[in-house]
N, C-alpha and C positions, 0 to 999 in steps of 0.2 A: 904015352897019352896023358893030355893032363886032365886033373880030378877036377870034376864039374865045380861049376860056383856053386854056393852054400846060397847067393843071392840073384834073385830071376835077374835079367837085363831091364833096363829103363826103373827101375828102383831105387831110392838111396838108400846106401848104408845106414842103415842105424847109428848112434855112436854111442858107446857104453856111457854107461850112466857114471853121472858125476860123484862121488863120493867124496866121507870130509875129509879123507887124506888126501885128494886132488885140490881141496880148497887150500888158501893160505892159512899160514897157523894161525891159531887163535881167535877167526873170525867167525860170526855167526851171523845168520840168514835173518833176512827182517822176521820173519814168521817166529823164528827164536829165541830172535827181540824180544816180540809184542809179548810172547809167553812168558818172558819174563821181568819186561818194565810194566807190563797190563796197558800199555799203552795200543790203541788201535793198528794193524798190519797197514791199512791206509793211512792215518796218518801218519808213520814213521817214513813209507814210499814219500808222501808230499812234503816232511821233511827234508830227507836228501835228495829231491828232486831241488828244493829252491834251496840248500846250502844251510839249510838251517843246523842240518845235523851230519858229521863230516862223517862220509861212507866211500866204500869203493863200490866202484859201476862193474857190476860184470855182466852183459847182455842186457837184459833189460831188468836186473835186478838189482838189490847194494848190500854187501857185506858192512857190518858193525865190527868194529872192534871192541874186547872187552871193556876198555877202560869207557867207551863210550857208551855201551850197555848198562855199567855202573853207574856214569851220570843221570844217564834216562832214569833209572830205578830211583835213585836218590830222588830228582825232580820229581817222577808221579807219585813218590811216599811210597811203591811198594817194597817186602818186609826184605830186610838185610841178609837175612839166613838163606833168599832164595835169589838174592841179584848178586852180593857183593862177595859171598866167599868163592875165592877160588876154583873146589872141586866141583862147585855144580857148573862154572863156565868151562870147566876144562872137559867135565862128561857131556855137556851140552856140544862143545866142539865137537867130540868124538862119537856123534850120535850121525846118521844119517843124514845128509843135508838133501832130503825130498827135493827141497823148493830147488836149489841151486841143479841138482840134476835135469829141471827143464828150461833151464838158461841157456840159450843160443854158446855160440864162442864167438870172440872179436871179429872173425872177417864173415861171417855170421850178420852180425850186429849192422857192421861194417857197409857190407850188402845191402840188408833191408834199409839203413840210410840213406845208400845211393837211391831204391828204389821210392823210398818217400821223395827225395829232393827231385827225383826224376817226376815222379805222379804231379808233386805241385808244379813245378815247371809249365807241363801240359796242363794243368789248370791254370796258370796263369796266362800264360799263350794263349787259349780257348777267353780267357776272361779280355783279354787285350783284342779280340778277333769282336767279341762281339760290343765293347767298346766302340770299336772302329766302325761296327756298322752300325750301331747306333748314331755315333756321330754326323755317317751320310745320310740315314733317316732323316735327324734330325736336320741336315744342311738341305735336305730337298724338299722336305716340310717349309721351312724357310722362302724357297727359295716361289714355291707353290701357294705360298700364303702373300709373298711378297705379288706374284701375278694377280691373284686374285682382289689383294687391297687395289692395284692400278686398276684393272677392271670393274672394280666398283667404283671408283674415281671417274675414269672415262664412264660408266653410266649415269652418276652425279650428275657430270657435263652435260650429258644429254638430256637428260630430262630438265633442267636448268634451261637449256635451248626452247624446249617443246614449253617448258611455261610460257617461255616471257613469248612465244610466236603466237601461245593460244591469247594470251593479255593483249596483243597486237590486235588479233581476232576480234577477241569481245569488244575492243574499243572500236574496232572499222563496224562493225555490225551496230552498236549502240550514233555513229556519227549515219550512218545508212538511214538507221530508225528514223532521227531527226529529220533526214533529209526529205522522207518518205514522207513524214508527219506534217512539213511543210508544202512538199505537195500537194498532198491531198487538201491541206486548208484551199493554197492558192486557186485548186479545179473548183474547188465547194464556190469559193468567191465568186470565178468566174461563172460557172454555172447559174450561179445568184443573177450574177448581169446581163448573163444572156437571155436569160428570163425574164427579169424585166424590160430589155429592152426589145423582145420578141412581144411582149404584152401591148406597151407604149406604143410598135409598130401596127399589132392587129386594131386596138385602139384607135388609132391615125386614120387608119384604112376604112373601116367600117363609119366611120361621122360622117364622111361627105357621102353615100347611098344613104342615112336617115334625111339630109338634109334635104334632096335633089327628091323624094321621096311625097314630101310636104310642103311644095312649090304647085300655087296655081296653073290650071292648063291656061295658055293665053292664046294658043289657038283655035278659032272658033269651030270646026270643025270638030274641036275636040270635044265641044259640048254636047253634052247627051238632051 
């Protein structure tokens, strides 16, 4: 029978901690550095992230080399007794390296690379999807606005039509008025003549009974 795991299933192994005999000789951990150039743990990271300061990569950390540790110290002026001899870098190698015990290992590193360049990927696929539908947005916006300017174009036309038929309008109505205005002089006129010549007739008529009127009787019988 064999002896139970020491570790339940679906758990990782832990992996022993990194100590500074597993590191390369002579190197020391940024944090090692900083304590002894007094230079900042961040800025020596954005050192050897952009080349400034030549370090080795291990997971997402960078070993110094002494001679390198030296230069730092010289450049920030810290004291010589505590950068530049010897036994304090060689007991500082030999001390714990904390920091480097929670650095990944290279297929590790290796890994989470893939997994970053895989994340953007899909971020950039996601960013090209909605690109593309922007794009047809935008192309049916287009194509909606292109309708709409025609449609106000054909109602342009139209109402351009409805003026000049109402200006048609008001001018038949304005030559009407005339017409009308002429009429009624010509009935006034005649009216005027018919009247007088209805007068001149009653006139005509009525003179010969005043005349026949005032005529002696000449027959004798007629004498009273």
């Amino acid at each position: 029978m064999e002896p139970a795991s020491e570790h339940p299933p679906g758990k990782r192994k832990r992996q022993p901690a990194t100590t500074a005999a597993t590191l390369p000789e002579g190197y020391l951990t940024l944090r090692q550095a900083a304590e002894r150039t007094g230079i900042a743990e961040r800025t020596l990271r954005w050192r050897c992230q952009n080349g400034v300061v030549a370090a080795q990569r291990v997971g997402r950390g960078y070993l110094l080399t002494p001679e390198t540790v030296v230069s730092l110290a010289a450049d920030s002026g810290a004291p010589a007794t505590e950068a530049a001899t010897g036994s304090s870098i060689a007991e500082a190698v030999r001390q714990p390296a904390t920091e480097a015990a929670t650095l990944p290992g290279p297929a590790e590193d290796l890994a989470t690379l893939r997994q970053q360049v895989a994340a953007l990927a899909l971020r950039a696929a996601q960013a090209e999807k909605r690109i593309a539908g922007a794009h047809q947005a935008a192309r049916m916006m287009a194509v909606r606005l292109s309708e709409a300017l025609a449609g106000l174009d054909r109602e342009r036309q139209r109402a351009e039509g409805l003026a000049e038929e109402l200006a048609a309008l008001r001018q038949e109505l304005r030559e009407e008025r005339a017409r009308h205005a002429t009429a009624e002089r010509e009935l006034r006129v005649l009216l005027l003549r018919s009247s007088e010549s209805l007068s001149q007739a009653l006139a005509a008529h009525q003179a010969p009974a005043l005349t026949s009127s005032r005529r002696r009787a000449w027959w004798p019988f007629g004498r009273r």
